[in-house]
C-alpha positions as CSV (number, residue, x, y, z in Angstrom):
1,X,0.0,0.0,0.0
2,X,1.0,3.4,-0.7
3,X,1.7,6.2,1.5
4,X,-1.2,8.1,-0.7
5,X,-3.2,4.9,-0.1
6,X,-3.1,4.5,3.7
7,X,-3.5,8.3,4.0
8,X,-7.2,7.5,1.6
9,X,-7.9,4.8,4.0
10,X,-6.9,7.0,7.4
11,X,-9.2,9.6,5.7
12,X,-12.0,7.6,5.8
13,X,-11.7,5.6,8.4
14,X,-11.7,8.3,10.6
15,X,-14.4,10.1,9.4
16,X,-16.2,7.0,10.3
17,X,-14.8,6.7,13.7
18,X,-15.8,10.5,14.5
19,X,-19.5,10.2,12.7
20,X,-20.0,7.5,14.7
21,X,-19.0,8.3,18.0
22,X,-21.2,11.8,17.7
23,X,-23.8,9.5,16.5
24,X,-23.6,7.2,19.7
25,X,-23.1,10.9,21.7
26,X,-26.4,12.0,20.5
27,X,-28.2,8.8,21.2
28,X,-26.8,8.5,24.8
29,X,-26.7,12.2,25.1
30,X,-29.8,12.3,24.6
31,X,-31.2,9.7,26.5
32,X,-29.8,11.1,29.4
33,X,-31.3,15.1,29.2
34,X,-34.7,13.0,28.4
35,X,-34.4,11.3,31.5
36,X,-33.6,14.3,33.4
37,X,-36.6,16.5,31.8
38,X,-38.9,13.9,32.0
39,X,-38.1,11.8,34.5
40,X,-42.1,10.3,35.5
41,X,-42.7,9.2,31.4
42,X,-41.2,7.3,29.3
43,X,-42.9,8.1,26.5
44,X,-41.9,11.5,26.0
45,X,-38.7,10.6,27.1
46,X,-38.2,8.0,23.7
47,X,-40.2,11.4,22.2
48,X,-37.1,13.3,23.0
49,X,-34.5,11.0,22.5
50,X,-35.9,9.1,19.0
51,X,-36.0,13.2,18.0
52,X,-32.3,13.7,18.6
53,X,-31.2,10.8,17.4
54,X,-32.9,11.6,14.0
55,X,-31.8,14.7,13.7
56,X,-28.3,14.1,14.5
57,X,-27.7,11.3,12.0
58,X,-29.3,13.8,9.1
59,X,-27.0,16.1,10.1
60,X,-24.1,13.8,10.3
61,X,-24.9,12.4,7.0
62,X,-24.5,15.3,5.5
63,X,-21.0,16.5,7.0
64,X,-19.6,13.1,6.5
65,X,-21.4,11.4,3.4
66,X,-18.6,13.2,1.5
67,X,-15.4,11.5,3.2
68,X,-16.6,8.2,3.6
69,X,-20.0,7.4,2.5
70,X,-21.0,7.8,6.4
71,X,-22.0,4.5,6.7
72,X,-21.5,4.7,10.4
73,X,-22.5,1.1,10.8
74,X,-21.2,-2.5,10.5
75,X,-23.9,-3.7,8.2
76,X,-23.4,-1.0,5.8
77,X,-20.5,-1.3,5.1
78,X,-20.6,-5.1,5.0
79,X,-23.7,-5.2,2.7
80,X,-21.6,-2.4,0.4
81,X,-18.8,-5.0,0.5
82,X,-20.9,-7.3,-0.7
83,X,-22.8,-5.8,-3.3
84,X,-19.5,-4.5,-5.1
85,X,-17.0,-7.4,-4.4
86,X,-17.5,-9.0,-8.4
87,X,-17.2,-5.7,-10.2
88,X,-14.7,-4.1,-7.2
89,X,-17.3,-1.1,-7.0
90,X,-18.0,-1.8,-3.2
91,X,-15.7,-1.5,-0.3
92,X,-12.4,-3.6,-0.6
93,X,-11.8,-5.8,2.1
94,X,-9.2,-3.4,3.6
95,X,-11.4,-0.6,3.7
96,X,-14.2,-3.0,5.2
97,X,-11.8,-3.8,7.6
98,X,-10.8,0.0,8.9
99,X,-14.4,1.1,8.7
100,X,-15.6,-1.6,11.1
101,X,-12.8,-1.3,13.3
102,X,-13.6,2.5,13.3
103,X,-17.0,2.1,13.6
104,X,-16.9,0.1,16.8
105,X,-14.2,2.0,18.5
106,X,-16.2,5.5,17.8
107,X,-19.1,4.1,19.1
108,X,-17.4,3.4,22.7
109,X,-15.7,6.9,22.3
110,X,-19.4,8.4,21.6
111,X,-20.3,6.9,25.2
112,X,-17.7,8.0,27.5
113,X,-18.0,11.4,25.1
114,X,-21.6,11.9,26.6
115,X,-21.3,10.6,30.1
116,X,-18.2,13.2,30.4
117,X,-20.6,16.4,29.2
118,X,-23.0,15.2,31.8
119,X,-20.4,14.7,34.4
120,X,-20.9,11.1,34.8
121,X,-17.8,8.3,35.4
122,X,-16.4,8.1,31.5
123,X,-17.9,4.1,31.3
124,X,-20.8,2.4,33.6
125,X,-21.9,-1.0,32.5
126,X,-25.3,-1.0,31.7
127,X,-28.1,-3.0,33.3
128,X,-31.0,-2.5,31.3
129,X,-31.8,-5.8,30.0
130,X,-33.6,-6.1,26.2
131,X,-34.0,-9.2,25.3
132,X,-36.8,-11.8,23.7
133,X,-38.0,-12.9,20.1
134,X,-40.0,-9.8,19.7
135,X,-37.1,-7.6,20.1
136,X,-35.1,-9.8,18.3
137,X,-37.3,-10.1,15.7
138,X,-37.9,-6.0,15.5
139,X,-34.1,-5.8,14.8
140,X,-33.9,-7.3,11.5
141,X,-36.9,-5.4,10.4
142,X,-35.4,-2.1,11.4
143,X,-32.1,-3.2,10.4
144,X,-32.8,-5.0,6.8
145,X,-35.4,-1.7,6.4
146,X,-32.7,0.2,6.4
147,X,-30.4,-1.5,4.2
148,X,-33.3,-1.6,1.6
149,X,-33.8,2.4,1.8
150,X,-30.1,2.9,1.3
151,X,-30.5,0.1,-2.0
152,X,-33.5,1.7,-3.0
153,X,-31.8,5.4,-3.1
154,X,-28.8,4.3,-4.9
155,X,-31.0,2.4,-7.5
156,X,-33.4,5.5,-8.2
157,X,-30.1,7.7,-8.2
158,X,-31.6,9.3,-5.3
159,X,-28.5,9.2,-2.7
160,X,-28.8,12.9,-2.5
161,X,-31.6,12.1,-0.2
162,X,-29.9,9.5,2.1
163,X,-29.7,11.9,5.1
164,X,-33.5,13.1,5.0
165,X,-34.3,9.8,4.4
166,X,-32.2,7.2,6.7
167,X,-33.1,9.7,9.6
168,X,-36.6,9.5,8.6
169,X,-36.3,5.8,8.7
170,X,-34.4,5.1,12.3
171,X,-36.6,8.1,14.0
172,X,-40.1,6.2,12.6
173,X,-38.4,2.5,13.7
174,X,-37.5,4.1,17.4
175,X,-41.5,3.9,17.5
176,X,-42.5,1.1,15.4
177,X,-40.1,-1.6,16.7
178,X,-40.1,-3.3,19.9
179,X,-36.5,-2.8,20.8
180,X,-36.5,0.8,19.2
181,X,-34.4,0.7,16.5
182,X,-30.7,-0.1,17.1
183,X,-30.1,-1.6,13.8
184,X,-26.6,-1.1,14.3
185,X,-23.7,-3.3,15.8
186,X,-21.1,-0.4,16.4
187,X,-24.0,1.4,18.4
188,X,-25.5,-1.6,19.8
189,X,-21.9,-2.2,21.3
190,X,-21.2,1.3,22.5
191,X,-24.9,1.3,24.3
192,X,-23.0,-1.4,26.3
193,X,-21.4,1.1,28.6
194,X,-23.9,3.4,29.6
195,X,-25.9,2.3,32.6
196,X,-28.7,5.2,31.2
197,X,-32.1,5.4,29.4
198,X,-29.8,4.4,26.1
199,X,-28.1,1.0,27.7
200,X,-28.0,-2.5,27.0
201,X,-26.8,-5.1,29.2
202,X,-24.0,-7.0,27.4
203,X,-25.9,-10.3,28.2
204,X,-28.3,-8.9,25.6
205,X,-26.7,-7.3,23.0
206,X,-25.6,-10.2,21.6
207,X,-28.6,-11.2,20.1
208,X,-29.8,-7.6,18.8
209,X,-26.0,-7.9,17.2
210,X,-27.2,-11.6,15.4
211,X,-30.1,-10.4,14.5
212,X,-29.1,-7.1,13.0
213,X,-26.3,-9.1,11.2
214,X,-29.4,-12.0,10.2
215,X,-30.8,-8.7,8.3
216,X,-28.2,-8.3,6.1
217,X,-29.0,-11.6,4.5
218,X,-32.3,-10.8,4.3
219,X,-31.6,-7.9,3.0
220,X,-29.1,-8.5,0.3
221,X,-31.5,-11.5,-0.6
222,X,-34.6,-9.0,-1.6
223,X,-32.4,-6.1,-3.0
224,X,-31.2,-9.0,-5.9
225,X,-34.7,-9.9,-6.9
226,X,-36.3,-6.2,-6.6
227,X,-33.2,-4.7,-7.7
228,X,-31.6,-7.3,-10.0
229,X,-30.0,-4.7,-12.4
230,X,-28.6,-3.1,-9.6
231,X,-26.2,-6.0,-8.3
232,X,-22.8,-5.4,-8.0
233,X,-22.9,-1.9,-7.9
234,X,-22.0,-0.8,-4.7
235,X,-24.0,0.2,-2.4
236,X,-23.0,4.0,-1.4
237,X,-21.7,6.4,-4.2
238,X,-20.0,9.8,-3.2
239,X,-18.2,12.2,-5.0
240,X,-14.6,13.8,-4.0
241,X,-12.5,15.8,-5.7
242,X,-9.1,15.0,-7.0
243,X,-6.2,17.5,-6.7
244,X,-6.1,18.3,-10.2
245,X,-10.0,19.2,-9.9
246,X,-11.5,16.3,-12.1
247,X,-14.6,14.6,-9.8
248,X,-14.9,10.9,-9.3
249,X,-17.2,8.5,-7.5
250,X,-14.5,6.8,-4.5
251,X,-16.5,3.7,-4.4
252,X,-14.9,2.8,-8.0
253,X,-11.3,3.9,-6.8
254,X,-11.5,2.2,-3.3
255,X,-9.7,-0.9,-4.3
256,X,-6.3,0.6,-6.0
């Protein structure tokens, strides 16, 4: 690898680990002011939080979609991977690689990010146990939702919309789901440690992380028969711009 190459893949790998981590600080962040406001019901307390979250990841989207895609999540980028690995249009393996490790590792940071704007210890184990076929089963519906919308956009040559549009989907999911929407195994790990209205107990975030990563199957299964034309194309297009000026789409450049 080149030193231009690993400076591409630092590039994006960080702007993973940093979308990702303020993603996870929003969602905990969140939680936590909800809990503090409303502290006698729940509901407006998801109200408040499934708001935020929303509107952070639009927002996020947007600042980071150019760098990286902002995938932000395991399953994105592996379904990506996937999608492209016959006509090398996806993620390469390395970058695959980086943006999970990213991923995971910003998600933790996001955690002790929050609890040390609230003034709480920088990790607490959570205790809030989620758990149970429903919840398990709401996962890969949030989760595979998602990786359809993002299939969807890319195949209407709609990705301009992503932000408006994945936020739309994970803020609607926070109320339509059973185990409100993680859909994510970077955040579902980083929820690990915060004991707050965001947590999960390690014990049960293994099987939102199965699930969730049961939906990409699921998902890559119905994007090839309702998208069959679209197969192998990648699944996240952005543009950068070269130093001489000319534009190109880094999803076809990612393997050199």
């Amino acid at each position: 690898m080149t030193s231009d190459s690993r400076r591409v893949v630092l590039r994006r790998a960080s702007a993973e680990l940093v979308g990702t981590g303020l993603l996870v600080a929003a969602v905990v962040g969140s939680g936590i002011t909800a809990a503090r406001l409303s502290p006698d019901d729940v509901g407006l307390q998801l109200l408040e939080n499934s708001i935020a979250t929303a509107f952070a990841l639009g927002a996020l989207s947007l600042i980071f979609g150019p760098v990286s895609g902002a995938h932000f999540s395991p399953v994105v980028s592996i379904a990506d991977w996937w999608q492209g690995r016959r006509t090398r249009t996806g993620l390469s393996s390395r970058y695959l690689g980086a943006y999970a490790v990213a991923q995971i590792l910003g998600a933790i940071g996001g955690t002790v990010l929050a609890h040390l704007m609230y003034g709480l210890p920088a990790v607490s184990v959570s205790t809030r146990v989620r758990g149970g076929g429903g919840m398990w089963l709401a996962e890969v519906v949030a989760t595979a939702g998602l990786l359809l919308l993002i299939a969807a956009l890319a195949h209407a040559r709609r990705t301009v919309l992503a932000p408006v549009a994945v936020a739309a989907w994970i803020g609607g999911a926070y109320w339509f789901t059973a185990s409100t929407s993680f859909a994510n195994p970077a955040v579902t790990i980083g929820r690990m440690f915060t004991d707050t209205f965001a947590g999960i107990a390690p014990a049960s975030a293994a099987g939102f992380i199965v699930a969730q990563l049961a939906a990409i199957v699921i998902a890559l299964a119905a994007i090839t028969w309702w998208y069959p034309e679209a197969r192998g194309q990648g699944g996240v297009t952005v543009e950068e711009t070269r130093a001489d000026g000319a534009r190109y789409l880094p999803t076809r450049d990612r393997r050199r």
